[in-house]
C-alpha positions in Angstrom: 2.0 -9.4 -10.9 -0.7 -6.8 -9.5 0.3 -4.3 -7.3 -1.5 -5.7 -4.8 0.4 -9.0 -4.9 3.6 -6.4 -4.1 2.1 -4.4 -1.5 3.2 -4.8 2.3 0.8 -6.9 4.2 -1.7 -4.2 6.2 -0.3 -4.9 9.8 3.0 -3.2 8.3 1.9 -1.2 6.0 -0.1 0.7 9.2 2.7 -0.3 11.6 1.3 -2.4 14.0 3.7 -4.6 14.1 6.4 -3.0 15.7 4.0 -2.5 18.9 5.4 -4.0 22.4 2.5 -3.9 24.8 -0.8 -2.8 24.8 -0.2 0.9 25.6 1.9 0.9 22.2 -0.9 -0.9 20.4 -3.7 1.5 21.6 -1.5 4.3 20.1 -0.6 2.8 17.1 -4.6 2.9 16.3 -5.3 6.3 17.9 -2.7 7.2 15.5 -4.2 5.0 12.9 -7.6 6.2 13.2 -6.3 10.2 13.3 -4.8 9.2 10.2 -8.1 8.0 8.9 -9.8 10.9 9.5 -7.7 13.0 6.9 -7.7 10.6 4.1 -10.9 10.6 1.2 -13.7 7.8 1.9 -13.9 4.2 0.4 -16.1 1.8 0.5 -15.0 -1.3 1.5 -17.9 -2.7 3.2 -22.0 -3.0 2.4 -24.1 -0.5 4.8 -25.4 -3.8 6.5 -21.5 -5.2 7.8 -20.6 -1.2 8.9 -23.7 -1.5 11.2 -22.7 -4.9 12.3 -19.2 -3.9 12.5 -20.3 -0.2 14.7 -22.7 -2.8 16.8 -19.9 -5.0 17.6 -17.4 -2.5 18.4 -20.1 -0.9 20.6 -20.6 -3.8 22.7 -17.1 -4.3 23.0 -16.5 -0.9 24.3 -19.1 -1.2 27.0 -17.2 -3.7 28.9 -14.5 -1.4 30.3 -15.2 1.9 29.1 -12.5 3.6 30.9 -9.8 1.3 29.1 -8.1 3.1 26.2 -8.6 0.2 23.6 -12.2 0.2 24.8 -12.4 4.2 24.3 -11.0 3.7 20.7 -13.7 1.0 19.9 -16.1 3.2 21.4 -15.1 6.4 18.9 -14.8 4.2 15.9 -18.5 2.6 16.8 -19.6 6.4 17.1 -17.8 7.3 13.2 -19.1 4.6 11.6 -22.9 5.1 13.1 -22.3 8.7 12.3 -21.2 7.9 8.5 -24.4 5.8 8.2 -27.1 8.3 9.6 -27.8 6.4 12.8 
């Protein structure tokens, strides 16, 4: 069996599932994405789906901009764009 086939499925392995409301989700990934920040680069996607990916999360942050979950997509659009020279 691969370690892979052992591992905890990513929703627990980041602990999102232990998140009650919103307000705990949106901390869970501020916490997530801090945690991201510190941890050495992979590539998991092609340049092309990161762009697609930063686009989408961009749009999705223009729709309520003062919301926190919207303010997370927002700063994740703004890493990714950032890690691929836009």
């Amino acid at each position: 069996m691969s370690d892979e086939a052992v591992q905890d499925p990513l929703e627990v392995r980041y602990g999102l599932t232990e998140v009650a409301d919103l307000g705990e989700y949106v901390e869970a990934l501020r916490r997530l994405l801090e945690r991201g920040r510190r941890e050495r680069c992979v590539a998991l996607v092609s340049e092309a789906e990161a762009y697609a990916a930063a686009e989408l999360l961009g749009q999705f942050a223009q729709l309520d901009p003062h919301a926190a979950v919207n303010q997370l997509a927002a700063s994740l659009a703004s890493r990714l764009y950032s890690r691929l020279g836009a």
